[in-house]
N, C-alpha and C positions, 0 to 999 in steps of 0.2 A: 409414498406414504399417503394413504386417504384412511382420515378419523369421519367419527359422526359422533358428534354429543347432542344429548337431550335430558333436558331437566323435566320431563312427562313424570318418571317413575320417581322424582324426587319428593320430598315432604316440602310444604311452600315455604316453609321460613327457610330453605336450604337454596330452593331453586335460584333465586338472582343472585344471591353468593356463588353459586357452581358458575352462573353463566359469565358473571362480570371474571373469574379466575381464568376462564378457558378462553373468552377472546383476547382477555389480556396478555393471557400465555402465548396463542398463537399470532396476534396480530398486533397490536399498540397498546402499550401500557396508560391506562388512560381511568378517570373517575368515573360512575354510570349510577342512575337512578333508573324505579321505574316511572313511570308516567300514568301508571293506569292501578288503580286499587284489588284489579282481578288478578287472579293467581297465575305468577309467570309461566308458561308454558311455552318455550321455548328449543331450536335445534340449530344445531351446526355442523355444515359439513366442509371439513378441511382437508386441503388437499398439496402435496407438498412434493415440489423433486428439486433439490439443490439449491439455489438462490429464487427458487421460482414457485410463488404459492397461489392458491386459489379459495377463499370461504365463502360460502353461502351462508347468508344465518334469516331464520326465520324466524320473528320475535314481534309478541306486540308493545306498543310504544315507551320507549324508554329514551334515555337523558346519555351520552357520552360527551365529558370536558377532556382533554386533554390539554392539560396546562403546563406553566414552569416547573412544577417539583414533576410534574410526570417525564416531561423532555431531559430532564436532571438524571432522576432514577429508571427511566428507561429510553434511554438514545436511540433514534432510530434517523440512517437517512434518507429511506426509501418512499417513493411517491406509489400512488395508490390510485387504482382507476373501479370506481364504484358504479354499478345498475342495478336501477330496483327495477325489477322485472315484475312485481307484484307489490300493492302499498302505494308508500309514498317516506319522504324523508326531507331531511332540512339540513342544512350547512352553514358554517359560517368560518372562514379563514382569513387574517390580511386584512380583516374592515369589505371584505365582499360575502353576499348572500347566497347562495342557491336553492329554490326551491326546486324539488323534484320528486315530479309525478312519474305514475311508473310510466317506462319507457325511458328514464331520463340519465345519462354518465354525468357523474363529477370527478376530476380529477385532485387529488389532494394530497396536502405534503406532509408525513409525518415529521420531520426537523421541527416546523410552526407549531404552534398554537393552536386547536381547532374547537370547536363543538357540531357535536351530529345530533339532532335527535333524530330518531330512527322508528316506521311503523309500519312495517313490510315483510309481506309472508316471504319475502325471497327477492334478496341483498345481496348482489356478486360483488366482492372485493379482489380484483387482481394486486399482489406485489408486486412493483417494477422500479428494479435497481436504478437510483435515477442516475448512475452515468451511463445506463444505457441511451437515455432520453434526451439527455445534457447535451451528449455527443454526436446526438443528428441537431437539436432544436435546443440553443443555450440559452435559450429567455423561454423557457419551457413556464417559466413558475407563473408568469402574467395568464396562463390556462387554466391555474386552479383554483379552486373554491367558483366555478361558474359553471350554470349548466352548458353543456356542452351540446352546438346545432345536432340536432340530428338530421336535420335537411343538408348537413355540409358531406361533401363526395367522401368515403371511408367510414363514416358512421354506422349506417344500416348493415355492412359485413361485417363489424367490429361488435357489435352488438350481437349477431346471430352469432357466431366465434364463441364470444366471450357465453354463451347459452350452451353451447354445444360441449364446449370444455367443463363447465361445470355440468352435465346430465351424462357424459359419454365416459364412461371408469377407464377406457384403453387411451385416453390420451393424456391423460394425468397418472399413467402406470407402466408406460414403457418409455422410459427416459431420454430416451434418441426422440421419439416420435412427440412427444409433453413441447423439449426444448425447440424443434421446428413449429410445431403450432405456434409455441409463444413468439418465436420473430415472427411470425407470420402476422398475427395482432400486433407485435408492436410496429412491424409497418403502416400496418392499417391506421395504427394511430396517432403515427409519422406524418403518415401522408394527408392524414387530414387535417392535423394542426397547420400542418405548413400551407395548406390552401388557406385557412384563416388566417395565418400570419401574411402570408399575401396581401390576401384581400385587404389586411390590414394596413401593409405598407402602402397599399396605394392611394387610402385616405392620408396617413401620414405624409407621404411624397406630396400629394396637394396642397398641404396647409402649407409644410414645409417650400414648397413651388412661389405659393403664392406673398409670404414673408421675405424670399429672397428678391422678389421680383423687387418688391418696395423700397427694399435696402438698396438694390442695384437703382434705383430711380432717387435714391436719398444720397446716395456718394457719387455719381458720376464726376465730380468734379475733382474727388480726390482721384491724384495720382497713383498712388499706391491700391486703387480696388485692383483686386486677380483674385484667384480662385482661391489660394489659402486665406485672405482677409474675409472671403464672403463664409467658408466655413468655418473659420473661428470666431467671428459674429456669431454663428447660430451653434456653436456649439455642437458639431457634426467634423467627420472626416471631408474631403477633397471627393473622395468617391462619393461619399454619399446627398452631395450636392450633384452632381454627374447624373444619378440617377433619377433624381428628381426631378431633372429635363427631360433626359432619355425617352420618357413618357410620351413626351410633346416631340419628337423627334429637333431639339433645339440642344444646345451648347452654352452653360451659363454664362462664358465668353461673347459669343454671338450676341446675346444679348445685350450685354454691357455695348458691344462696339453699334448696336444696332441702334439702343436708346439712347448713345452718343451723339449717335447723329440726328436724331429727331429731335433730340435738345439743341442742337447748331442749328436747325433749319428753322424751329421754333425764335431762336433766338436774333438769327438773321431777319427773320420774318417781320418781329417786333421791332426793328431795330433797337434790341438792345447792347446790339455790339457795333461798333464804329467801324470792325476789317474783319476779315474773313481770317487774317492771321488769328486776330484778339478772342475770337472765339472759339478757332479750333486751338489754339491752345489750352484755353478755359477746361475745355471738356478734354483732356488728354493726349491730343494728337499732334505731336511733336511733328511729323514730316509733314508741310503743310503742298507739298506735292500730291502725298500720299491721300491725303483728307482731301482734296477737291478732286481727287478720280474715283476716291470712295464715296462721297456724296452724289457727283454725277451720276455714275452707276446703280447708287440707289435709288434717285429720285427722278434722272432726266434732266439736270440742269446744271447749269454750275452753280455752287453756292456767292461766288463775284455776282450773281443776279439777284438775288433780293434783294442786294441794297443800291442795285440801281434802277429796278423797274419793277410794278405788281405782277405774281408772276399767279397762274389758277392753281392750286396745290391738291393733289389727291390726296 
């Protein structure tokens, strides 16, 4: 199905009445003002095969709230990927802003709450069923309401796609060939959240890296640290402690038995232990066999030698 409305031939007191009924009809039930005192002149072209839609609308500056009584009397749970190709536009979703010049995608959720103001000869609105989106990328919803890089790797083809689809009538009319285009964008924009979610993890891993490390340097003395204590402290799985080394090519094990031992040879050093038993037990290590071939090993020495000779320590 591909419509085209336009409020050109309308009388003006009719036209922003016509326009706010037709996108409400085909896209989100939502409140709209104008923004501008001149006579609405407006168009949209809709385009539609089974769960799968596409609008252009070309419109000068107006007010869209979609609020509680809109989300009430008109439910919807589908996410929405927007480019103004022409204009400019504003967002607001979740307590986040988007400004967007043309050139610019936002992704957004109709379930929420939003407001658009909108001033753009030419507004592409894809629908996209969000378990499709859910089910590659299930923290999908931290992407919306924010302008989306267009320098991140799948943007720039996602963009031209999403251009081609709304200008070219044969791929929004033969519905084998509509539904391949559409995965085809929605890889596109698969693949480029997930390089952002990446990217992102790996700041996360850092913080998360560098918290653990502190903790591990604040408990070595209890018996009880291992690896489910150090992620139950932070509030993470066991895996996702793992990865957060992985990085560093380290083991969050290795470390604990590492800054064990630098805490015993610190501790010897100072003489603040009287035997080498009294402080590898201090710091966990029960086989005191085993702790003076692991310290030797580490450092070159026996730990029996700090407390009875200066020894040069690297």
């Amino acid at each position: 199905m591909s419509i085209v409305y336009s409020t050109e031939n309308m009388a003006d007191k009719q036209r922003f009445e016509y326009w706010t009924e037709v996108v409400c009809r085909h896209c989100l039930k939502a409140t709209n003002r104008p923004l501008s005192e001149s006579g609405f002149v407006a168009s949209m072209q809709f385009r539609a095969i089974k769960s799968l839609s596409l609008a252009t609308l070309n419109a000068p500056a107006h007010h869209w709230k979609r609020g509680a009584q809109d989300l009430r009397s008109g439910p919807n749970d589908d996410l929405w990927l927007g480019l103004v190709q022409q204009g400019q536009a504003w967002f607001e979703q979740s307590g986040r802003q988007a400004v967007l010049p043309a050139g610019s995608m936002v992704l957004y959720d109709s379930a929420k709450e939003f407001t658009f103001n909108i001033d753009s000869q030419a507004l592409h609105i894809l629908r996209i069923p969000r378990q499709l989106l859910m089910r590659r990328i299930p923290n999908v919803e931290k992407f919306t309401a924010i302008s989306l890089d267009a320098s991140r790797p799948g943007m720039t083809p996602l963009r031209e796609m999403l251009l081609q689809a709304s200008s070219n009538s044969l791929l929004m009319t033969h519905d084998d060939m509509a539904i391949r285009y559409f995965d085809m964008m929605l890889d596109m924009l698969v693949f480029s959240l997930q390089v952002a979610d990446n990217e992102n993890a790996g700041d996360r891993y850092d913080n998360l890296y560098e918290k653990i490390v502190q903790y591990i340097r604040d408990h070595l003395q209890d018996d009880a640290l291992s690896l489910d204590m150090i992620a139950k402290a932070h509030y993470v799985s066991p895996r996702t402690v793992v990865r957060a080394f992985s990085a560093r090519q380290k083991t969050p094990m290795a470390l604990v038995w590492q800054e064990r031992l630098l805490a015993c040879r610190h501790a010897l050093q100072d003489k603040r232990a009287r035997s080498v038993s009294q402080v590898a037990m201090e710091y966990g290590f029960k086989d005191l066999s085993h702790f003076s071939r692991a310290f030797r090993q580490a450092f070159g020495y026996a730990p029996s030698s700090l407390l009875k000779q200066e020894i040069v320590l690297s």
